[in-house]
TORTI-768138 format. One record per residue (C-alpha): residue number from 0; residue in three letters; x, y, z. Coordinates in pm, whole numbers, plus 32768, in hexadecimal, padded with zeros to 4 digits. Layout:
! residues N
nr = NUM | rest = Ala | u = X | v = Y | w = Z $
...
This chain:
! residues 333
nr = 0 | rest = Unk | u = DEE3 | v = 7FFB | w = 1B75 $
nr = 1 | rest = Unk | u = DEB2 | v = 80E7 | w = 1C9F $
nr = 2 | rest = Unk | u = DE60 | v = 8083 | w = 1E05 $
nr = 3 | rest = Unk | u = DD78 | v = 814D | w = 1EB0 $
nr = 4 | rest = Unk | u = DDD1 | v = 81CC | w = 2028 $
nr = 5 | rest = Unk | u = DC9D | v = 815F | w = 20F9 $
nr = 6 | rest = Unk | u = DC7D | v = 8267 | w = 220E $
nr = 7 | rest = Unk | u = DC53 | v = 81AC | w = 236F $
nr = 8 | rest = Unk | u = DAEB | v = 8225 | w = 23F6 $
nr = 9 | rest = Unk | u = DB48 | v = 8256 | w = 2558 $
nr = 10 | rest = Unk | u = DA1A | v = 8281 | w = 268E $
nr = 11 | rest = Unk | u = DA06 | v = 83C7 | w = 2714 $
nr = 12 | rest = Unk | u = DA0F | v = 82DB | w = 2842 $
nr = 13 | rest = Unk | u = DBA8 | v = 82B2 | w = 280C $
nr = 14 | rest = Unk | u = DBB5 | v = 8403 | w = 28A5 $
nr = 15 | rest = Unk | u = DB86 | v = 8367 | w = 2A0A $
nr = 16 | rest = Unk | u = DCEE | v = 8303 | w = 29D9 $
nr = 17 | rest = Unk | u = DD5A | v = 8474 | w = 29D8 $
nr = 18 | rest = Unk | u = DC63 | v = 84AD | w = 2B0E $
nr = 19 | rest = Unk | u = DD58 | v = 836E | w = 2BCD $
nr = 20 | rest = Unk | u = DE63 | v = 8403 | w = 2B88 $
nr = 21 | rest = Unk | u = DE42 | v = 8559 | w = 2BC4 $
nr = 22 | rest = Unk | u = DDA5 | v = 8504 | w = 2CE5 $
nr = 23 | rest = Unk | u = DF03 | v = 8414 | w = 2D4D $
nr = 24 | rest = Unk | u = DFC3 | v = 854C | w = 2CDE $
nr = 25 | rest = Unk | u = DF21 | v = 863B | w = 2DD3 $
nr = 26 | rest = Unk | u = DF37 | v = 8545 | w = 2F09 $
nr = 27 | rest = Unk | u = E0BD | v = 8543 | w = 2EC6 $
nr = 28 | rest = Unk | u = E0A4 | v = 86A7 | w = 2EAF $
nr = 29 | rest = Unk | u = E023 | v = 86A9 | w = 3005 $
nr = 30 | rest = Unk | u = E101 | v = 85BD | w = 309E $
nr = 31 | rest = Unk | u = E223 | v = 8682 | w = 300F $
nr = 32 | rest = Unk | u = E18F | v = 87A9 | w = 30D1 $
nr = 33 | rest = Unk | u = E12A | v = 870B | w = 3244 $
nr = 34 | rest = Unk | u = E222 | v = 85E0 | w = 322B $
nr = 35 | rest = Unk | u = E330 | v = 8644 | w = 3148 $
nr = 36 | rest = Unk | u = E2F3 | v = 8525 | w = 304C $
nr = 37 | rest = Unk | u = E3D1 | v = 8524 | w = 2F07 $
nr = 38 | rest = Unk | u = E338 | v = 8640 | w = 2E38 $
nr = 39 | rest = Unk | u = E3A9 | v = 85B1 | w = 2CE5 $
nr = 40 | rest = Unk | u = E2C5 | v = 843C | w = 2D39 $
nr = 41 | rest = Unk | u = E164 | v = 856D | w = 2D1B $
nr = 42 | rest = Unk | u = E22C | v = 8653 | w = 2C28 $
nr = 43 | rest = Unk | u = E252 | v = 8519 | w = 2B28 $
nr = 44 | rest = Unk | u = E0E7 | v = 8494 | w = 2B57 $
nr = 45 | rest = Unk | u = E04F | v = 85F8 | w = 2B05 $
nr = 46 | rest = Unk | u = E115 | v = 85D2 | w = 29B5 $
nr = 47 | rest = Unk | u = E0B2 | v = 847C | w = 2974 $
nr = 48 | rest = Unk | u = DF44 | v = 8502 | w = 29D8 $
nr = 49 | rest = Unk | u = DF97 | v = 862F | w = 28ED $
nr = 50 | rest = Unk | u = E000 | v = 8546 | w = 27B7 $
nr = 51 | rest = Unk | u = DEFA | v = 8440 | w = 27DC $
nr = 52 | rest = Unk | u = DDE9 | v = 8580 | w = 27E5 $
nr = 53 | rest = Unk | u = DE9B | v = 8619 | w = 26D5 $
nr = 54 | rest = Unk | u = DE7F | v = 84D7 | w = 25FC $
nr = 55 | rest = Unk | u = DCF7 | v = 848F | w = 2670 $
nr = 56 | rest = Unk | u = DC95 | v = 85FE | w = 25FC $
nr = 57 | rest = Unk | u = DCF5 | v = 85D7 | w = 24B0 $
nr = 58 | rest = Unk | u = DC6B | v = 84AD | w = 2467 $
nr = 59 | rest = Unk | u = DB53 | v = 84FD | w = 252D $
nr = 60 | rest = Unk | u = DB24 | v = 8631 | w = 245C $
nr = 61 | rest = Unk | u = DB7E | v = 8522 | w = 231B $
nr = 62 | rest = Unk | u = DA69 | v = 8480 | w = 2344 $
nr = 63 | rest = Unk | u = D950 | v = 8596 | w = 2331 $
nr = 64 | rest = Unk | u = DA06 | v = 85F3 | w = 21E2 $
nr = 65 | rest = Unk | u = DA39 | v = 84A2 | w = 214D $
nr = 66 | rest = Unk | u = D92C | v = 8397 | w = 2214 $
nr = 67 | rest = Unk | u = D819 | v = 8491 | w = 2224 $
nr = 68 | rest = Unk | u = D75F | v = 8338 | w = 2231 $
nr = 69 | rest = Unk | u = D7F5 | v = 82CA | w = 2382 $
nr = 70 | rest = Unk | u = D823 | v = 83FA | w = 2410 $
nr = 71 | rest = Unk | u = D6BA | v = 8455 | w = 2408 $
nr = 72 | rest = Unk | u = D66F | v = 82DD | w = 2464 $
nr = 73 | rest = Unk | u = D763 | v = 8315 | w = 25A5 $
nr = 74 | rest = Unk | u = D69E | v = 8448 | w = 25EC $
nr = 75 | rest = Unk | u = D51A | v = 83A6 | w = 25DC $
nr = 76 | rest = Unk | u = D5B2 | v = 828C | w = 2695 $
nr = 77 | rest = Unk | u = D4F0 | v = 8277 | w = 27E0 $
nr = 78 | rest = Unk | u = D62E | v = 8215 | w = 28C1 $
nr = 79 | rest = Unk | u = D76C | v = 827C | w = 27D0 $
nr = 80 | rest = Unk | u = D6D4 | v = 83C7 | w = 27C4 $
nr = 81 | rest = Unk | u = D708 | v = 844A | w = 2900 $
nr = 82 | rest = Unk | u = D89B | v = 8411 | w = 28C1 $
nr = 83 | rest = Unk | u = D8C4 | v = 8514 | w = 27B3 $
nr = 84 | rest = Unk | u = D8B5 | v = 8629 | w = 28D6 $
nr = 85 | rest = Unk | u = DA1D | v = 858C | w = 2946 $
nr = 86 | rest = Unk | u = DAA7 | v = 862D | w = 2833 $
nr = 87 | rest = Unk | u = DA5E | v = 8778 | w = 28DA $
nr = 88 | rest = Unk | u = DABA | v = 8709 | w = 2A17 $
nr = 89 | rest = Unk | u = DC07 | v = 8667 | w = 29C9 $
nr = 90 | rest = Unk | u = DC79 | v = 87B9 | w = 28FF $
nr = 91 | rest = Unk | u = DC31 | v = 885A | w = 2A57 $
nr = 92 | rest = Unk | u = DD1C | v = 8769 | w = 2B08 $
nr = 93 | rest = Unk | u = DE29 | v = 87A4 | w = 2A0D $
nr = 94 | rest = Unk | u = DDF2 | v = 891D | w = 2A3B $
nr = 95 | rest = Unk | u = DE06 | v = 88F9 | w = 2B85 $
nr = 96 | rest = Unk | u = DF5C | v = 8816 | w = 2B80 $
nr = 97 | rest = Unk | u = DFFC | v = 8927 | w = 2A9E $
nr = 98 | rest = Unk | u = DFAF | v = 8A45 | w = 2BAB $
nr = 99 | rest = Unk | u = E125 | v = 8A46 | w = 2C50 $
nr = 100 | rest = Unk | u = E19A | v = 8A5E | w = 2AE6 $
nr = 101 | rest = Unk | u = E0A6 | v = 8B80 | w = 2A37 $
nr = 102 | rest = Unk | u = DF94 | v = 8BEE | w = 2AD4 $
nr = 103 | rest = Unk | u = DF31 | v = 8C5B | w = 2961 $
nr = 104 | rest = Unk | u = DF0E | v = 8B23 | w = 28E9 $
nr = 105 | rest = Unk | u = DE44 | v = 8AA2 | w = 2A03 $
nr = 106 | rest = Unk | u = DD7E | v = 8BB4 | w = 29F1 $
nr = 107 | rest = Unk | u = DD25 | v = 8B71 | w = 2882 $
nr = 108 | rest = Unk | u = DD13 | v = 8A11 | w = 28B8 $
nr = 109 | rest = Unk | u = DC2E | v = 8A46 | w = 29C6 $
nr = 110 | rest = Unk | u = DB4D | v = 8B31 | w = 2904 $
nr = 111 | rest = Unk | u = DB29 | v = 8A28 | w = 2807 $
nr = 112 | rest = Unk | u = DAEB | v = 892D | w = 28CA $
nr = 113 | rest = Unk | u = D9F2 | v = 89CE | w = 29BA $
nr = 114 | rest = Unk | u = D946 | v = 8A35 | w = 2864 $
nr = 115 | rest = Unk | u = D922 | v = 88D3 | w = 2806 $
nr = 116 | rest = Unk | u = D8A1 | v = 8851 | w = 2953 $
nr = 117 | rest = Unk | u = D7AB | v = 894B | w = 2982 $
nr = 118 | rest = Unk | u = D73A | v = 8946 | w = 2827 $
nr = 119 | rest = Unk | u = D6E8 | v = 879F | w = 281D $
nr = 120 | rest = Unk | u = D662 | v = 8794 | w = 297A $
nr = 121 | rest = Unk | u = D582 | v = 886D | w = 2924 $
nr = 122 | rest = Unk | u = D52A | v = 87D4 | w = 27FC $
nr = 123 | rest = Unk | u = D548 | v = 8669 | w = 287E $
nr = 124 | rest = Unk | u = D486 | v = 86D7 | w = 29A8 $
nr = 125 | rest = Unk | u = D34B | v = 877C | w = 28D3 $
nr = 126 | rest = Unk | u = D335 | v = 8632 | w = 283A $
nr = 127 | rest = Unk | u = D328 | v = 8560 | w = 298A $
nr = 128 | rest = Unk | u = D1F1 | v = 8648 | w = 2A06 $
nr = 129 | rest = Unk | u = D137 | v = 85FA | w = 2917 $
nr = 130 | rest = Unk | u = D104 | v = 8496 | w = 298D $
nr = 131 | rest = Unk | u = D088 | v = 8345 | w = 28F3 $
nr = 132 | rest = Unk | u = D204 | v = 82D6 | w = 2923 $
nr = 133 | rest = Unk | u = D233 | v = 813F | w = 2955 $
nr = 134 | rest = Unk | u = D292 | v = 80F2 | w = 2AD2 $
nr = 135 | rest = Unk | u = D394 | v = 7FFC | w = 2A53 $
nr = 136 | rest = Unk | u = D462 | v = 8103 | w = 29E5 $
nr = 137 | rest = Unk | u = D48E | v = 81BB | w = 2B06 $
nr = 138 | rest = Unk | u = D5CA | v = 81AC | w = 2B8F $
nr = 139 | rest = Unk | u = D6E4 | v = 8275 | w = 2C65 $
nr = 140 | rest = Unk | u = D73C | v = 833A | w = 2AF8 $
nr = 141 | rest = Unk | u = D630 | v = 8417 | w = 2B16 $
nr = 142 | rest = Unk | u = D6F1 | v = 84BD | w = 2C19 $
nr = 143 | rest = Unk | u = D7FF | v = 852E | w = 2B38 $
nr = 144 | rest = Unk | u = D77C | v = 8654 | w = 2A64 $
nr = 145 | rest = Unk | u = D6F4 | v = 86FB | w = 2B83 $
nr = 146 | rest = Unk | u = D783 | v = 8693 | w = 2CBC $
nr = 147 | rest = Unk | u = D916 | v = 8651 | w = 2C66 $
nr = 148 | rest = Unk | u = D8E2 | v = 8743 | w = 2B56 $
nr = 149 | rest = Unk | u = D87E | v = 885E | w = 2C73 $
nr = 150 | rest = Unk | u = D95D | v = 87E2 | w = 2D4F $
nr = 151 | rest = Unk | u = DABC | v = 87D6 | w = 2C95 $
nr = 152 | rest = Unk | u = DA48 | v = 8952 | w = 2C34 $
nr = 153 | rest = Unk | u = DA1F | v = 89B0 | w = 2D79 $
nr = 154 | rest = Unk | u = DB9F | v = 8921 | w = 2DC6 $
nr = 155 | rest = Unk | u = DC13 | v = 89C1 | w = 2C98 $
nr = 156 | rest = Unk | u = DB68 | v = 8B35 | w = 2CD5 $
nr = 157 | rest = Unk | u = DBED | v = 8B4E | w = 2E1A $
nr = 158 | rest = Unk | u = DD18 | v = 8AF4 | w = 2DD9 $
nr = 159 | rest = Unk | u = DD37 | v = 8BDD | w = 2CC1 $
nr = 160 | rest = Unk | u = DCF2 | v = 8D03 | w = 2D9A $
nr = 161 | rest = Unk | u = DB54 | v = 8D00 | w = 2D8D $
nr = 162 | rest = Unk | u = DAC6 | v = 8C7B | w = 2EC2 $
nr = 163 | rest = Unk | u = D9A1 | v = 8D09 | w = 2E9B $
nr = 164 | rest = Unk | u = D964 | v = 8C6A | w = 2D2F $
nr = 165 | rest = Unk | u = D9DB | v = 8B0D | w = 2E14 $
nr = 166 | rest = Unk | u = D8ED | v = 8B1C | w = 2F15 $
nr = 167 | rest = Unk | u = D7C5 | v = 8B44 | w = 2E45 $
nr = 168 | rest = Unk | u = D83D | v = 8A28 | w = 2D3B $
nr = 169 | rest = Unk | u = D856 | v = 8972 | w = 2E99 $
nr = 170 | rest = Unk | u = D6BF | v = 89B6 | w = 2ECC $
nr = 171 | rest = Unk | u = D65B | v = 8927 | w = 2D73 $
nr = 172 | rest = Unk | u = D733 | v = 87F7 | w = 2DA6 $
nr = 173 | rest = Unk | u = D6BB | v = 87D3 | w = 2F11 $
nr = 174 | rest = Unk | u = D575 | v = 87BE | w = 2EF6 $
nr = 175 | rest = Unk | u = D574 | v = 8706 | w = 2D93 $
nr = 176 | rest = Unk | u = D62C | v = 85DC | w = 2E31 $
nr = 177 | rest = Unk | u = D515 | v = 85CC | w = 2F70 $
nr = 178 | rest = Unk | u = D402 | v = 85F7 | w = 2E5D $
nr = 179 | rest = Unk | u = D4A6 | v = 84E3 | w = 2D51 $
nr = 180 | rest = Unk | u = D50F | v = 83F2 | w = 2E9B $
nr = 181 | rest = Unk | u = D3D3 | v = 83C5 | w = 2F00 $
nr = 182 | rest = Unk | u = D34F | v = 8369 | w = 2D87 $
nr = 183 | rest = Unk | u = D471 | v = 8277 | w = 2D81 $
nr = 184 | rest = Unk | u = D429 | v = 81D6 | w = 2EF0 $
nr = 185 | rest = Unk | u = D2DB | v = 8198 | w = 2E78 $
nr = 186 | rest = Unk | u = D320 | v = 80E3 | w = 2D3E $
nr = 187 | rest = Unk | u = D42B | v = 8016 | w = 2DF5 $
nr = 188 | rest = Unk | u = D354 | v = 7FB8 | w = 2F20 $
nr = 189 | rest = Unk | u = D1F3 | v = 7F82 | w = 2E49 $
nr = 190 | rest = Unk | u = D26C | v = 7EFC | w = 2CF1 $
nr = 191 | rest = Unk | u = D2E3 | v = 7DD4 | w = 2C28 $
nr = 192 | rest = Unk | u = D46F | v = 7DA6 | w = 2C76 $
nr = 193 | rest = Unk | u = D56C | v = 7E8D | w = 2BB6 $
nr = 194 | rest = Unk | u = D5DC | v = 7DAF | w = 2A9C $
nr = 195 | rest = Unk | u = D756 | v = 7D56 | w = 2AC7 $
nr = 196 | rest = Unk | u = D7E3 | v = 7E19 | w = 29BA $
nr = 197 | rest = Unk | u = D743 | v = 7F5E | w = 2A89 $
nr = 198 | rest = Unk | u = D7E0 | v = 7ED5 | w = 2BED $
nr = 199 | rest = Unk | u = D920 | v = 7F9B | w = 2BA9 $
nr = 200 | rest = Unk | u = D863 | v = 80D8 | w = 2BA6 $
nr = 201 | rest = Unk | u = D800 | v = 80B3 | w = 2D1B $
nr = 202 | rest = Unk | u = D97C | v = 8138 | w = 2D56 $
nr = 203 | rest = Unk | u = D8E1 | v = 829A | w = 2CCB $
nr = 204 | rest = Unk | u = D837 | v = 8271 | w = 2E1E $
nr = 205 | rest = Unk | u = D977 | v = 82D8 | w = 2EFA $
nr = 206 | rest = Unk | u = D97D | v = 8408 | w = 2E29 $
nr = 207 | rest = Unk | u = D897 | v = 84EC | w = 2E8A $
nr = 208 | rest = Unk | u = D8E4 | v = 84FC | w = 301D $
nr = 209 | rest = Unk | u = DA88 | v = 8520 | w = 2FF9 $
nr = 210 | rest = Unk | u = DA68 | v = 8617 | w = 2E9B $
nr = 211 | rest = Unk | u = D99E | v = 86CE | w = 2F66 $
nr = 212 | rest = Unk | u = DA7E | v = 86C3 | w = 30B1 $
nr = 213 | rest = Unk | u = DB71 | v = 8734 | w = 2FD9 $
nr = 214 | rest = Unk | u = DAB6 | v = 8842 | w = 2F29 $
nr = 215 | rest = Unk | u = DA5F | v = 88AE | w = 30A8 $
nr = 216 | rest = Unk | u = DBA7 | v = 88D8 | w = 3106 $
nr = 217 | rest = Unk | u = DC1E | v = 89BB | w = 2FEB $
nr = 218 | rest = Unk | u = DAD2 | v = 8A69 | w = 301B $
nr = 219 | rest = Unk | u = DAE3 | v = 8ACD | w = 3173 $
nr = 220 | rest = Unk | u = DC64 | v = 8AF3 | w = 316C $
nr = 221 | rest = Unk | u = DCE1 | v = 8986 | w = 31FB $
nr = 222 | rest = Unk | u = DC4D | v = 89BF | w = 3368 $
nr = 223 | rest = Unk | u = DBF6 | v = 883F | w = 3391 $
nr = 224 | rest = Unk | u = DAB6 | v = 8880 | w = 3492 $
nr = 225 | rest = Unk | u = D97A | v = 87A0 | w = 34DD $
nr = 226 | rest = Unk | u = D8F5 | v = 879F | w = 3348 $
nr = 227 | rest = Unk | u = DA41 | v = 8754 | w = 32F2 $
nr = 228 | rest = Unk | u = DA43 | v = 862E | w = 3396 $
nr = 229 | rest = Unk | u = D8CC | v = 85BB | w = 3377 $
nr = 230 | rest = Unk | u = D94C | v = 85AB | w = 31E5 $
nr = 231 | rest = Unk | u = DA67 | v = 84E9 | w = 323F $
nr = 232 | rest = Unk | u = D97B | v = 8415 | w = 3322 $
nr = 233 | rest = Unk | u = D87E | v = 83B9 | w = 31F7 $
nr = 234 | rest = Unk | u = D9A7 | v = 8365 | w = 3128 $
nr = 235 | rest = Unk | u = DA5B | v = 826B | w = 31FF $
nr = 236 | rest = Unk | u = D8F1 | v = 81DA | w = 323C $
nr = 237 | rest = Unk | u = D8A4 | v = 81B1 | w = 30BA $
nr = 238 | rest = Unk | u = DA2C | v = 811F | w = 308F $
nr = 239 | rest = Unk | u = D9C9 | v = 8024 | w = 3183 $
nr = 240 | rest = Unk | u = D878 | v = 7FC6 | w = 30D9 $
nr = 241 | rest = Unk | u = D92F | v = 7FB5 | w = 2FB3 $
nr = 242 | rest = Unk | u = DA35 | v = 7EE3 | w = 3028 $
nr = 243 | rest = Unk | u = D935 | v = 7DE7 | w = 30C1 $
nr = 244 | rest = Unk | u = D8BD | v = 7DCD | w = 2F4D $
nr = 245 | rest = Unk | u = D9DA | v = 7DD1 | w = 2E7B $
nr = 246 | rest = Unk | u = D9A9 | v = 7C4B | w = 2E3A $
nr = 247 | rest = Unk | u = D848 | v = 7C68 | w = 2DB0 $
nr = 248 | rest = Unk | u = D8E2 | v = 7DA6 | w = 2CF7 $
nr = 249 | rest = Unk | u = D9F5 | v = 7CD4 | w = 2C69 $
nr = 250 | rest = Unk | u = D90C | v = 7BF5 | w = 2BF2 $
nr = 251 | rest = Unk | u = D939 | v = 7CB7 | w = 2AB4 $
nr = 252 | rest = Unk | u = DAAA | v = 7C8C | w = 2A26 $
nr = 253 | rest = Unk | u = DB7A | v = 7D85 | w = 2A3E $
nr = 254 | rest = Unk | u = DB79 | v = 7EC2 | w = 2949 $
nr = 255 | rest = Unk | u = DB97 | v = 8044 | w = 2938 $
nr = 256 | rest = Unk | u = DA67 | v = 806D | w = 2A00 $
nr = 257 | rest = Unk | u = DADE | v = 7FF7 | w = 2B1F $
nr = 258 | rest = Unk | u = DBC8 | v = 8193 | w = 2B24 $
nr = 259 | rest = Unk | u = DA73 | v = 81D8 | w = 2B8A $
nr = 260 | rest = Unk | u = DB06 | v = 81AE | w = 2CF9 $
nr = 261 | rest = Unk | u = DC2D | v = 8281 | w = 2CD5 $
nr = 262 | rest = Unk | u = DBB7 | v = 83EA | w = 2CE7 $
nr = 263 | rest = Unk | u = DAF6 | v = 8399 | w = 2E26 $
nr = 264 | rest = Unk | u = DC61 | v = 82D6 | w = 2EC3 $
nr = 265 | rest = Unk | u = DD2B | v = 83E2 | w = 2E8E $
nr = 266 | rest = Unk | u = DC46 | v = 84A4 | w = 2F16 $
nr = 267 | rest = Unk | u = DC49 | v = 840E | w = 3057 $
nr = 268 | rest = Unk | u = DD9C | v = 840F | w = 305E $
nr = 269 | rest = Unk | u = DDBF | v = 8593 | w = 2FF8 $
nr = 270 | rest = Unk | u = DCCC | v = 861A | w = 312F $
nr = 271 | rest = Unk | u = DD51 | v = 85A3 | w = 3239 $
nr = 272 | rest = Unk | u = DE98 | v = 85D3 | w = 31C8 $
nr = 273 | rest = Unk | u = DE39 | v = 874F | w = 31B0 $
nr = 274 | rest = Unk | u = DD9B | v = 8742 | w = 32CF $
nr = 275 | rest = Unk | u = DED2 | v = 86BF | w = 33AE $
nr = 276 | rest = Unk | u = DF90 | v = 87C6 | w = 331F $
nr = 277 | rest = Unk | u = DEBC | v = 889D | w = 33BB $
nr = 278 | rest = Unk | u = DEE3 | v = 881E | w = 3500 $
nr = 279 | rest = Unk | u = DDDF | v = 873A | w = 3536 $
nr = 280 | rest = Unk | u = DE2A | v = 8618 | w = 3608 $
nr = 281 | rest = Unk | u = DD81 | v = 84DF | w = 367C $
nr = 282 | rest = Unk | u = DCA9 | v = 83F6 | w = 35A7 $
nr = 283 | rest = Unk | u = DD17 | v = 84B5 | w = 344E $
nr = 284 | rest = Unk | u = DE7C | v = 84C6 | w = 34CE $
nr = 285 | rest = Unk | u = DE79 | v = 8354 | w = 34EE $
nr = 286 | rest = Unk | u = DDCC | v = 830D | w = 33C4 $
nr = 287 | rest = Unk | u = DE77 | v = 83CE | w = 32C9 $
nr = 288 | rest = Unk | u = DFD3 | v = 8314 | w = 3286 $
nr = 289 | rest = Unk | u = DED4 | v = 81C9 | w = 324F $
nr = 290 | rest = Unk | u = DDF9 | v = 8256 | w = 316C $
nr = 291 | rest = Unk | u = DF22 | v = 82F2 | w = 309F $
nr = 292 | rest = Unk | u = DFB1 | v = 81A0 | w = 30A9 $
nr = 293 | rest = Unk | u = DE65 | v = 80FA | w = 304C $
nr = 294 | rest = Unk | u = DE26 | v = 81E3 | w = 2F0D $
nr = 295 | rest = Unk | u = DF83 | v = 81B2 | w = 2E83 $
nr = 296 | rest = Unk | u = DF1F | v = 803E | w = 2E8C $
nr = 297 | rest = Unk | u = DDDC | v = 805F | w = 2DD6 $
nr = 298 | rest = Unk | u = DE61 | v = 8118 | w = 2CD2 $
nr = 299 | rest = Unk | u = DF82 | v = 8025 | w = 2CC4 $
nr = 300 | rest = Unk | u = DE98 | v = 7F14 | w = 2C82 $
nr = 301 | rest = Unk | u = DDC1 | v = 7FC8 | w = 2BC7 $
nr = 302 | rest = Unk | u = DEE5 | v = 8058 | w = 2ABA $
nr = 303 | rest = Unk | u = DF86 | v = 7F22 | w = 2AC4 $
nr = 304 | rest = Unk | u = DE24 | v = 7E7D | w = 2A63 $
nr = 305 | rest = Unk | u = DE0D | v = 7F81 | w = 2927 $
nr = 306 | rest = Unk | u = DF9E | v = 7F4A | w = 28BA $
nr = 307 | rest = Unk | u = DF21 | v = 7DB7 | w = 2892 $
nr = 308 | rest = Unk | u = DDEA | v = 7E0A | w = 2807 $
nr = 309 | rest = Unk | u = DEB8 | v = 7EEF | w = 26D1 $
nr = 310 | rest = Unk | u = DFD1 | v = 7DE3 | w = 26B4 $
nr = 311 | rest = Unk | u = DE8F | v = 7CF6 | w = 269D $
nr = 312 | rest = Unk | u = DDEE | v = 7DD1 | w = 2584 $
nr = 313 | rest = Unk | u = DCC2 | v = 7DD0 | w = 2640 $
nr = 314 | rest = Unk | u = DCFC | v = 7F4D | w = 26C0 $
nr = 315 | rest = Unk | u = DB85 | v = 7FA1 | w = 263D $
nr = 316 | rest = Unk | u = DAC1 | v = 7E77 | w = 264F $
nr = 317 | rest = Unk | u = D945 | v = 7E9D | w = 25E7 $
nr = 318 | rest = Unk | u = D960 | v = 7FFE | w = 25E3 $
nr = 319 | rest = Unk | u = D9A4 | v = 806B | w = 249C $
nr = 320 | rest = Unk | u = D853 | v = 7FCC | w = 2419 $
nr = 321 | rest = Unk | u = D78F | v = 811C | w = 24EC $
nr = 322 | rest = Unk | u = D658 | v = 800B | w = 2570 $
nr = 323 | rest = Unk | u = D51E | v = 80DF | w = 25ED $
nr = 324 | rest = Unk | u = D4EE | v = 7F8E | w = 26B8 $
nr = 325 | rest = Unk | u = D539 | v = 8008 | w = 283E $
nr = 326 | rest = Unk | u = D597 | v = 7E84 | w = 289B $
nr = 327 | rest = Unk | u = D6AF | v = 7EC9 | w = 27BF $
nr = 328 | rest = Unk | u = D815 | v = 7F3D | w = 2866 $
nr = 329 | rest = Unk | u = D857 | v = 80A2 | w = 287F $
nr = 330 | rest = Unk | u = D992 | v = 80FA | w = 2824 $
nr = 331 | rest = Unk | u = DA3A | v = 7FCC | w = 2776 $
nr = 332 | rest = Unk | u = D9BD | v = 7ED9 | w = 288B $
């Protein structure tokens, strides 16, 4: 009698893990740099980023061989969708983390990754103009194939030499995340409550303003002028909001959504950062050892919440049955 190996169907949405820790990684990258901060604490979390990205691919790439079924049910999904474009993105973080080590690999990395991104926001994208969509099931992930997608590629051209390439990756995400924010505004002021296993995807919502004050800064080589710190602005207002409703967020239990916050809390930890390296003083200067301080926490909390959830066996939930419901979780919730 044989036993059969059942292959774990994993969310594309697991990839916002890589996108937390990357993004913890490159703040302790940048502490190392303006505050002399242990280099080995970043070094480590870009392999840990690197192994747990490195495991998601394959069985991300698994899947569309051997559950065709839920891998195309993932992709018609009206919210799960949106998180296959993380797979792009997060192979652009990891290129970006193995820079200082071969700029070869990054650059391959990066090429495939940019390839990716492009490639399903443009196809994800199509799709969304051509309306009758269900209000319900808009939510903060529709800003991730276009507007994080755009944004970690401008980051990663820039910093591979291409500013140029950067700054008009930087347009595309720009403008996509003024376009999609008022969409998104207007479903969450006008219509029926986000069900609580969407609440954790509000965190998506600090995204777009620190990516992109990141993105700025590599764009327009780190000079941390009045843009810079209008992005910086928006995100510290939309942490705030977001802290004000974490309680009717956490009304849904905790579960891998919830790494929807980490990308944009690194983030806000990462620009000012930069931006006191280059010699900006004041409000940012007095911010910035907080805010580091503050996304360590989260993603404390929010690791520590995912280690219980595995040792539970509960790691992914109500995901692996691929619902076309929107009420139901995204990613694992």
């Amino acid at each position: 009698m044989t036993t059969r190996f059942k292959l774990p169907v994993v969310p594309a949405a697991f990839f916002g893990i890589v996108l937390g820790l990357a993004g913890l990684a490159f703040a302790w990258r940048a502490a190392h740099q303006v505050w002399n901060a242990p280099a080995l604490v970043g070094e480590a979390l870009m392999a840990l980023a690197g192994i747990v990205w490195a495991l998601l691919l394959l069985l991300f790439i698994l899947k569309w061989m051997f559950a065709l079924e839920h891998a195309l049910g993932e992709a018609n999904h009206l919210v799960q969708c949106c998180f296959i474009g993380l797979a792009g993105v997060a192979t652009m973080l990891i290129a970006l983390g193995a820079l200082p080590y071969s700029k070869t690999a990054a650059q391959i990395l990066f090429g495939i990754g940019a390839a990716f991104t492009l490639a399903f926001a443009l196809w994800r994208t199509g799709l969304l103009w051509r309306g009758e969509r269900d209000h319900s099931a808009t939510t903060p992930v529709l800003y991730l194939p276009t507007v994080a997608g755009g944004f970690v590629m401008a980051t990663g051209a820039s910093a591979l030499g291409y500013p140029d390439w950067g700054q008009l990756a930087f347009g595309g995400a720009l403008f996509s995340w003024l376009a999609i924010e008022s969409v998104l505004l207007h479903r969450l002021y006008t219509v029926t409550t986000l069900a609580k296993a969407l609440r954790p995807t509000l965190g998506i919502q600090l995204a777009p303003p620190t990516v992109g004050a990141v993105a700025y800064l590599t764009v327009n080589g780190g000079h941390p002028d009045l843009i810079a710190h209008v992005l910086v602005g928006y995100g510290l207002l939309q942490a705030l909001l977001l802290l004000r409703l974490l309680p009717w967020i956490m009304e849904q239990p905790f579960a891998v959504s919830y790494w929807g916050f980490s990308f944009g809390v690194t983030a806000l930890a990462i620009a000012p950062i930069r931006m006191v390296g280059q010699g900006d003083t004041g409000a940012i200067a007095l911010l910035a050892p907080y805010l580091f301080v503050g996304a360590n926490l989260a993603i404390a909390v929010i690791a520590l919440g995912t280690l219980r959830l595995i040792a539970q066996r509960r790691l992914l939930g109500q995901a692996a049955a691929a619902p076309s419901r929107p009420e139901v979780a995204a990613g694992g919730a």
